[in-house]
C-alpha positions in Angstrom: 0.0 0.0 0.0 1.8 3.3 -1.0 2.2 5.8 1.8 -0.2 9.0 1.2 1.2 10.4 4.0 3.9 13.6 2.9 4.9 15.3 6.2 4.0 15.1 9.9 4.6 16.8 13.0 3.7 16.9 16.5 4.3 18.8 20.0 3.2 19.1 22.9 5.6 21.0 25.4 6.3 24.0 22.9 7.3 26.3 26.2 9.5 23.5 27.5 8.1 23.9 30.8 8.1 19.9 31.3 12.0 19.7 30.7 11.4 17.2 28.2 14.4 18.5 26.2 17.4 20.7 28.2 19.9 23.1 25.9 23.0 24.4 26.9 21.8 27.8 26.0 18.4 28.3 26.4 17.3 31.0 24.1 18.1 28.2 21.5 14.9 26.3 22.2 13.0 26.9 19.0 9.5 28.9 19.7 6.7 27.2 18.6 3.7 29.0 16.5 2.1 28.1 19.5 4.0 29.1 22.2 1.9 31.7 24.6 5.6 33.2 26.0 6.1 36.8 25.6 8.6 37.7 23.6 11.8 38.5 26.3 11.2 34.6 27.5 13.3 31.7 26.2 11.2 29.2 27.9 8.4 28.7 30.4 8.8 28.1 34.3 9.7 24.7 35.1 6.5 22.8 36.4 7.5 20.0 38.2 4.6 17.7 38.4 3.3 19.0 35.2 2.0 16.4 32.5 1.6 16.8 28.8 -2.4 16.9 28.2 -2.7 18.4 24.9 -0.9 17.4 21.2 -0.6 19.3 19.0 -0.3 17.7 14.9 0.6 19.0 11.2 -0.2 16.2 8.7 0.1 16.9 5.2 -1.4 14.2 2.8 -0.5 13.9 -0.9 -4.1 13.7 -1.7 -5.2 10.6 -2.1 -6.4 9.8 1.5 -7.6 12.9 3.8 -5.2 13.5 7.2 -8.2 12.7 9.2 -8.2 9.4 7.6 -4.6 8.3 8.1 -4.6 9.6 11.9 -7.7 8.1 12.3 -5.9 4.5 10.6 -3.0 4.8 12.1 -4.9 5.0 15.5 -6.5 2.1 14.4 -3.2 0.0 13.8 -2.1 1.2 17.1 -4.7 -0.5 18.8 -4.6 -3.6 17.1 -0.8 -3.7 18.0 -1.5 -3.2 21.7 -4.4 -5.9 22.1 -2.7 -8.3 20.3 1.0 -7.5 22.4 -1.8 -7.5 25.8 -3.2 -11.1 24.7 0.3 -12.4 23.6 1.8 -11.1 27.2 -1.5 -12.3 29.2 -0.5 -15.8 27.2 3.1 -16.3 28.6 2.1 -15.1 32.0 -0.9 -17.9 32.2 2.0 -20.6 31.0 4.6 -19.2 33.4 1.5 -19.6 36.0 1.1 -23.3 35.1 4.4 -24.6 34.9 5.8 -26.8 37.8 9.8 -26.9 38.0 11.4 -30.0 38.5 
């Protein structure tokens, strides 16, 4: 199946206020077209127990599928990849759970 997917990005910690990513220098952390940070500020306030709750995605399709259509696929692969993994670990933990060592 050809690949009608041309370019993709995501974030989700455009401030860098979850340390994801350190610099040496600081003002080198690139600002994002979303970034809320006023112009003076490299980066956003450290937030220690903070948690990334919101991604943010560029998808650019070649045309012949829409990028709703390959997120939503891809998604779809994903979580047939993950139940099968779940029923092939839940499988070797029930063996482990029946065997008897010598």
């Amino acid at each position: 199946v050809p690949c009608s997917l041309r370019t993709t990005s995501f974030t989700w910690n455009f401030a860098n206020a979850l340390r994801h990513t350190t610099y040496p220098c600081p003002s080198d952390w690139p600002k994002s077209d979303y970034s809320e940070l006023e112009e003076d500020q490299t980066e956003a306030p450290f937030e220690v127990f903070g948690r990334p709750e919101k991604f943010w995605f560029n998808l650019e399709s070649i045309g012949s599928l829409r990028p709703e259509n390959i997120v939503l696929t891809g998604l779809q692969v994903l979580k047939k990849k993950l139940t099968d993994l779940q029923t092939h670990f839940n499988s070797e933990v029930a063996k482990e759970a029946l065997y008897i060592a010598p």
